[in-house]
N, C-alpha and C positions, 0 to 999 in steps of 0.2 A: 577443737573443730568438731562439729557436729557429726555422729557419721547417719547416714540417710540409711534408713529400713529397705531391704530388698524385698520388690514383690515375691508371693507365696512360691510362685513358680520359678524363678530365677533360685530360690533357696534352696528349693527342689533339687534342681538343676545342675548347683555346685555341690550339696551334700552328696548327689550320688558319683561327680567325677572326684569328689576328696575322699569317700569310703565312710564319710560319718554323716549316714544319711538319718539316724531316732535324733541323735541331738539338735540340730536347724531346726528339722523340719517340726518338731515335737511343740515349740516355741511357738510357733504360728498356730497348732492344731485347734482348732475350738473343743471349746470343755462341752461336757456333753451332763444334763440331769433327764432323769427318767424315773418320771412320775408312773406308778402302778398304786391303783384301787382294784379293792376285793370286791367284784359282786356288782360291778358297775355297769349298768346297759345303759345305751342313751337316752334317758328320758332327762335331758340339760334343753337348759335357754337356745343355746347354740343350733341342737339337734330339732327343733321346731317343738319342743315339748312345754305348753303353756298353760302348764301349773309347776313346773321345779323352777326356785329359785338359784340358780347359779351362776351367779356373776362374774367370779373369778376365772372358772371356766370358758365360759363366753368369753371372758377378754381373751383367754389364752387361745380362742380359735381365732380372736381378732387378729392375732397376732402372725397366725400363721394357716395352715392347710388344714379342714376337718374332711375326715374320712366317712364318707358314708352311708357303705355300701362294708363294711371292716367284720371280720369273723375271727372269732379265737376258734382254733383248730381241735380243742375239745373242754367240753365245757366243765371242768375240774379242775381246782384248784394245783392239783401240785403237779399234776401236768403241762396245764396251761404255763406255766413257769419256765417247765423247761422247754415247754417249743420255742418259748419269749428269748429263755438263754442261749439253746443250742443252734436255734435255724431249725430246727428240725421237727418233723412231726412222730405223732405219738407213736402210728403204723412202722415208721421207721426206726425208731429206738426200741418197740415195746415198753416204754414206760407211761402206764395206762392210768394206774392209780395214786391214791393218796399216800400210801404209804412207800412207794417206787425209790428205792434207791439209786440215785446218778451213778455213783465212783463201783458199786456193785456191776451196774449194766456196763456202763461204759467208763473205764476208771482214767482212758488217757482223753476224754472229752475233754476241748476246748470253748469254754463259753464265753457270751460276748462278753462281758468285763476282765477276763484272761486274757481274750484276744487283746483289750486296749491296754492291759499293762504290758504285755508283749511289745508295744508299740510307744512306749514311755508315759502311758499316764497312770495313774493315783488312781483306783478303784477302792471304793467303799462304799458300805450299806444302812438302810435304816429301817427297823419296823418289818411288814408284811412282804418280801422280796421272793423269796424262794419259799416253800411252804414247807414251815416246822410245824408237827405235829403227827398224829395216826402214829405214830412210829417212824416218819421221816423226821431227819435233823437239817434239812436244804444241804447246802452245799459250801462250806467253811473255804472251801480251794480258792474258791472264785473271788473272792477278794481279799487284797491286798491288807487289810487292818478286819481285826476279830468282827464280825457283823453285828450291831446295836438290835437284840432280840425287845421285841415290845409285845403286846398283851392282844389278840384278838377278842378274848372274851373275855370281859370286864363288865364289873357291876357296882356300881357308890349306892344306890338304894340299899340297905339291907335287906327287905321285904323282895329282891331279886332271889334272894339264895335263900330257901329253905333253911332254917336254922343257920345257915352262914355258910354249910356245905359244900365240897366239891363239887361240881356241877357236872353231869355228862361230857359236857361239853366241852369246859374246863380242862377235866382229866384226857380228854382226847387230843386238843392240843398244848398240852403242857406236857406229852407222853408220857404220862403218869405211869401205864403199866412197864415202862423201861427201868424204872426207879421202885417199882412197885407189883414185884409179877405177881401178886396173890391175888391183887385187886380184883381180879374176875371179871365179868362182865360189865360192860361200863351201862349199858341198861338198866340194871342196878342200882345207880345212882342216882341219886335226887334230879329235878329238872332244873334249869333257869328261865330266870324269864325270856319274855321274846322280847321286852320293851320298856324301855323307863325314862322315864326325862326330870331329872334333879335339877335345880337352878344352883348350879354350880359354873366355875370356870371351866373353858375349853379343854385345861391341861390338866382335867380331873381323867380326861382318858387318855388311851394310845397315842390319839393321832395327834393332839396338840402339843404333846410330847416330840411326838418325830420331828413335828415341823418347827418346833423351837429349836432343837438340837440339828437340824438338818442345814438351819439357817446358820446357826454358830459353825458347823460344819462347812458351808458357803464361803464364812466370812475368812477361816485356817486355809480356805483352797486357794482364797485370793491372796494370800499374803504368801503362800509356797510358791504360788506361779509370779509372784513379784522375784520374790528374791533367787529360780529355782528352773523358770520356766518351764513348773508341771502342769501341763491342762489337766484336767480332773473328771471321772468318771465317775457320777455320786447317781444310787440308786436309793429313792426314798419310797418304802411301801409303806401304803395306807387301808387298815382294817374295814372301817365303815364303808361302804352300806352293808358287810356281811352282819349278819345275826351275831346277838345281841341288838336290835335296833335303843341302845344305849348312846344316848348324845344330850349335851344340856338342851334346857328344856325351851332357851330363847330359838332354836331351829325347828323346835316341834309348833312355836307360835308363830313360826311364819304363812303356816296354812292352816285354810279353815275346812276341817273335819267330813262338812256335809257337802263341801264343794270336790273332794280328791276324787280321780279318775276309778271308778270300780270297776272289774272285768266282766266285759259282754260277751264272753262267749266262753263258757268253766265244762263245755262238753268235748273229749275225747275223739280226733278228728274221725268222720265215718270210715269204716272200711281199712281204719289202721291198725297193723298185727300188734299184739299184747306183748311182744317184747318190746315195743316202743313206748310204750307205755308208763308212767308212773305214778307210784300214791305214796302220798305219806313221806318217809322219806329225813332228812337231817329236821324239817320245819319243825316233827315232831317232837325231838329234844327239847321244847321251849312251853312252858304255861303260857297261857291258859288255852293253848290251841291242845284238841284230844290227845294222851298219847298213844305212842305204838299199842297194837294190837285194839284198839278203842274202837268200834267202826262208827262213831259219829262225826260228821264232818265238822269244817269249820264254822260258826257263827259268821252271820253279817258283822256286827258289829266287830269280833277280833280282826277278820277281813280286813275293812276298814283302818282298825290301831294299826295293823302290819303294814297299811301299805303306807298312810301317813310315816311309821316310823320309818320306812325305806325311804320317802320322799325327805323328811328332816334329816336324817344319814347322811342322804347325799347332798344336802345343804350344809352341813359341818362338816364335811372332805371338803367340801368347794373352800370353804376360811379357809381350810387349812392349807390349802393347797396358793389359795391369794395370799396369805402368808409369804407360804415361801417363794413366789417368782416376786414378790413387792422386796424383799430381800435382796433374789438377785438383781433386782433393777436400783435400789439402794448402794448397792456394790459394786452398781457397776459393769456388772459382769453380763446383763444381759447380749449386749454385741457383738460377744463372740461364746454364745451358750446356746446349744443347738436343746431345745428343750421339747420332751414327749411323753405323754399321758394315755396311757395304756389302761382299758381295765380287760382284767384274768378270762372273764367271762360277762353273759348277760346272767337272766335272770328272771324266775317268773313269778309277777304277783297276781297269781290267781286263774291265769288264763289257762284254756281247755283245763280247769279243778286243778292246775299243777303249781306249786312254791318251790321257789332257788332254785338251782342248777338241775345239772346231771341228767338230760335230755339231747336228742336232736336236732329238736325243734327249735325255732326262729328267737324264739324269747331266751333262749340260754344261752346262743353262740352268737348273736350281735354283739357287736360291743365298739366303743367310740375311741378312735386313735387320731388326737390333735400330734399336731409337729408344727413347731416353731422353725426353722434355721434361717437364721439369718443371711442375707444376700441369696437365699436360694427361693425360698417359699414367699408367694406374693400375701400380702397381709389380707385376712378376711377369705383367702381361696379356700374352694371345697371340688371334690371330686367325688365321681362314680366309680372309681375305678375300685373292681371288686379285690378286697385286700385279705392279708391270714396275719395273725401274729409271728410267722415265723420270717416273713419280709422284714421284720424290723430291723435284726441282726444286720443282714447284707446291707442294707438300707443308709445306718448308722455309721458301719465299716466306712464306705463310699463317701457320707457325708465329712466322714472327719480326715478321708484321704488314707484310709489303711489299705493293707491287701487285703481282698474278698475272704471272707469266711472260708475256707477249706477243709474243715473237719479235725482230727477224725471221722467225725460223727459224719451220718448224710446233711447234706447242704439242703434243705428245702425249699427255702426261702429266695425270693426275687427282689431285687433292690429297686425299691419306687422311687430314687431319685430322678430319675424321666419323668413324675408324674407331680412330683413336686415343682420339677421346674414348669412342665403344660399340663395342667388339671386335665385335660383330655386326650391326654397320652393315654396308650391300654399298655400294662406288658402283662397280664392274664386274663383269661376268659372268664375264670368260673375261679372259686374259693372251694376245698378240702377240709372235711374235719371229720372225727369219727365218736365215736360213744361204745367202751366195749361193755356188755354185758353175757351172757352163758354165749350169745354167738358177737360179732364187733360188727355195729352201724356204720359203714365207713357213706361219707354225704358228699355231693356235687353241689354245693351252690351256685348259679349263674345269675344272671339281671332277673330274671323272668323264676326262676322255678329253683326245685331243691327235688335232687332223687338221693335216695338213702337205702341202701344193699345192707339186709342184716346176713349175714354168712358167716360159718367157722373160717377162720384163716386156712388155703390146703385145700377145703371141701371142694364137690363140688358144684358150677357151675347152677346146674339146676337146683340146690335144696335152698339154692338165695332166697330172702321175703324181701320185697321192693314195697316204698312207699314214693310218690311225687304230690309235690303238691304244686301250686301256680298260688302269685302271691300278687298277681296283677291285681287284685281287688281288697287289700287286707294283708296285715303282718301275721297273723293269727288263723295258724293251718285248722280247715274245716272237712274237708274231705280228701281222701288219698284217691288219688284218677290214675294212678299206675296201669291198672286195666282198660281203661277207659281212655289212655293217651299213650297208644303203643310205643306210636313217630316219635314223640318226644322221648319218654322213656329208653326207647332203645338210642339215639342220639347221647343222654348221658350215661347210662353203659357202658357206651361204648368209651366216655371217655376215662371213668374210672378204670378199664382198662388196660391205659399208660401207666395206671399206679402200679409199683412193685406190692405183692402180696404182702400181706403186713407181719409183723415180726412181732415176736411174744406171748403168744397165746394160740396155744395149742388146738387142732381142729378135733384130735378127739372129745 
């Protein structure tokens, strides 16, 4: 005789008056993949951007909720990670930098792929997840099976690597001076290039790499939760669009050179203080753009190569990315795969003279968060509602029925499942992030404006330097009115405020 499936809630229901509530209820859980790219702002089909080709993307907002109004909480890589892991923000942890050790700060931190083995599923990783390198190794705890380490900078041109050389950039994240303390100054070392496009296969890099293996990795999760009833917690990160702008050369032919978007506005917003400021910077590691110490700026024409090869970059994450949901949909597995594409940060090509990250301005902390979930998220919806990466966490929790995130660590993050089910639900006002330099930018984003407090942590009050900008006419900050927009000004102030003083960094 047949026996009939009990609905989710009914299983619920008997597992907590029978005492064995991970086993039932684990069986029905939906598996969850999350998609992270390096370096990704939304300039996608989806995001009204019309000149990137990204189809695979696009389908994936078709599928489900695009966010887009979304901010990572600081625009660095190996932080951005852990706001992604912990809920939490940087202020709150102190872990500001590249080289930031987790299990150092916080060694009983539970993050979110801990939290869902705790709760019976199968956690593993692939490629770019956590940031290895500077002297960070990410975070081995946090899942369940050894993490599939891949290649960020990669080069198949020879004429890339000076004599074939270790590359700056190479040796910094491949932590070369951990294996290597004599090595000195990685300044020292020869440059790479910024860009190449070889007519080779996809799987001549990283990322065609993760997503063949991610798949075959798909295909082991469907046949454990057949025989095993484990949902599966599979995180796949993806290198490009970070530098190296290295990808075959059929993505570099999908645009035409004299048509790409070039930046209108390479001046320095008026009236904004010089710790906000930036020059030069990681771009410079790469030929044929000047190096450090060089004061000649960039060329039109390298300009140009750099931003095409950003725009080709993020047309070879999209393959690779349509890869692997064409996989899960192959298996099957899409209809109960709550699936979410995160990238670390934005990113700047060019605008106010600024490249890549590590700013607090608009172009480095935008950044595009699709969510799929099935039965929850209506196909093709998009929202305002103003978002942090640290939402994810709770977010996720909620989606697959765990208990809420709790910590250790602080909880930062708010679960946009209300907003997934009504696009026009709010459950925040305004978006947090910060930038630390000799003093920490801690920023207010709202619908309308951005004010950003540069201050020692402790200090006080008065030796603050504010900037605001109003972004009602443009994404691309041109003058600071901090002075000039008291009312406003002091309104976000006051709500920075609420924030607890941030942790880590000393005000002397």
């Amino acid at each position: 005789m047949a026996v009939q499936k009990l609905p989710l809630i009914f299983v619920l229901i008997l597992a907590s008056l029978t005492g064995s509530a991970d086993v039932p209820a684990r069986a029905e859980r939906p598996n969850v993949l999350l998609l992270i790219v390096d370096d990704l702002k939304p300039v996608l089909g989806c995001y009204g951007d019309k000149t990137a080709q990204t189809p695979h993307l696009d389908a994936l907002a078709a599928r489900g909720m695009r966010f887009d109004a979304a901010y990572c909480n600081e625009a660095v890589c190996a932080p951005s990670r852990f706001n992604l892991m912990l809920g939490s923000h940087s202020s709150s942890t102190g872990l500001y930098h590249l080289g930031s050790d987790l299990r150092s700060t916080l060694p009983d931190a539970v993050t979110m792929p801990q939290h869902f083995a705790k709760h019976g599923y199968r956690t593993e990783s692939l490629g770019k997840v956590f940031h290895i390198g500077h002297g960070n190794e990410g975070d081995p705890a946090s899942f369940m099976v050894p993490h599939l380490k891949e290649k960020v900078i990669e080069y198949v041109d020879p004429a890339s690597t000076p004599g074939g050389k270790m590359t700056r950039e190479e040796a910094m994240f491949s932590n070369a001076k951990l294996t290597n303390p004599n090595l000195g100054n990685y300044n020292m070392l020869p440059r790479g290039a910024a860009y190449e496009s070889p007519d080779v296969d996809d799987e001549a890099y990283a990322d065609g790499r993760v997503a063949k293996e991610t798949i075959a990795r798909l295909r082991a999760a469907k046949d454990r939760r057949e025989k095993e009833g484990t949902p599966f917690f599979i995180a796949a990160g993806f290198a490009r669009p970070h530098l190296p702008f290295s990808v075959p050369k059929k993505y570099w032919d999908l645009y035409t050179a004299a048509t790409l978007p070039m930046p209108q506005n390479e001046d320095l917003p008026a009236n904004s203080p010089k710790v906000a400021h930036k020059h030069g910077g990681e771009i410079r590691n790469y030929f044929p753009v000047p190096d450090k110490g060089d004061p000649a700026g960039i060329s039109g024409e390298v300009k140009r190569k750099l931003i095409h090869g950003y725009y080709a970059s993020t047309s070879y994450v999209d393959a690779q990315i349509g890869k692997v949901i064409n996989g899960l949909v192959d298996l099957g597995l899409a209809g109960n795969t709550i699936i979410v594409l995160w990238g670390d940060h934005g990113f700047h090509l060019g605008d106010l003279g600024i490249w890549t990250k590590h700013t607090n301005y608009e172009q480095a902390n935008r950044i595009p968060i699709l969510i799929a979930a099935p039965g929850v998220t209506r196909p093709g919806s998009a929202t305002g509602q103003l978002t942090e990466t640290v939402d994810i966490f709770p977010t996720l929790a909620e989606l697959a029925g765990l208990p809420a995130p709790a910590g250790p660590q602080p909880i930062d993050g708010i679960s946009l499942v209300p907003v997934l089910r009504e696009p026009d639900t709010r459950v925040r006002d305004h978006a947090f992030h910060v930038f630390p330099k000799a003093t920490l930018g801690r920023a207010i984003r709202t619908e309308r404006y951005r004010l950003v407090e540069w201050k020692k942590p402790g200090a006080e009050a008065a030796s603050a330097t504010y900037e605001l900008y109003d972004y009602a006419n443009g994404a691309v900050e041109e003058k600071n009115i901090a002075a000039a927009s008291p009312e406003v000004a002091a309104e976000l102030k006051g709500i920075l405020t609420t924030y607890p003083e941030a942790v880590g960094l000393s005000p002397d």
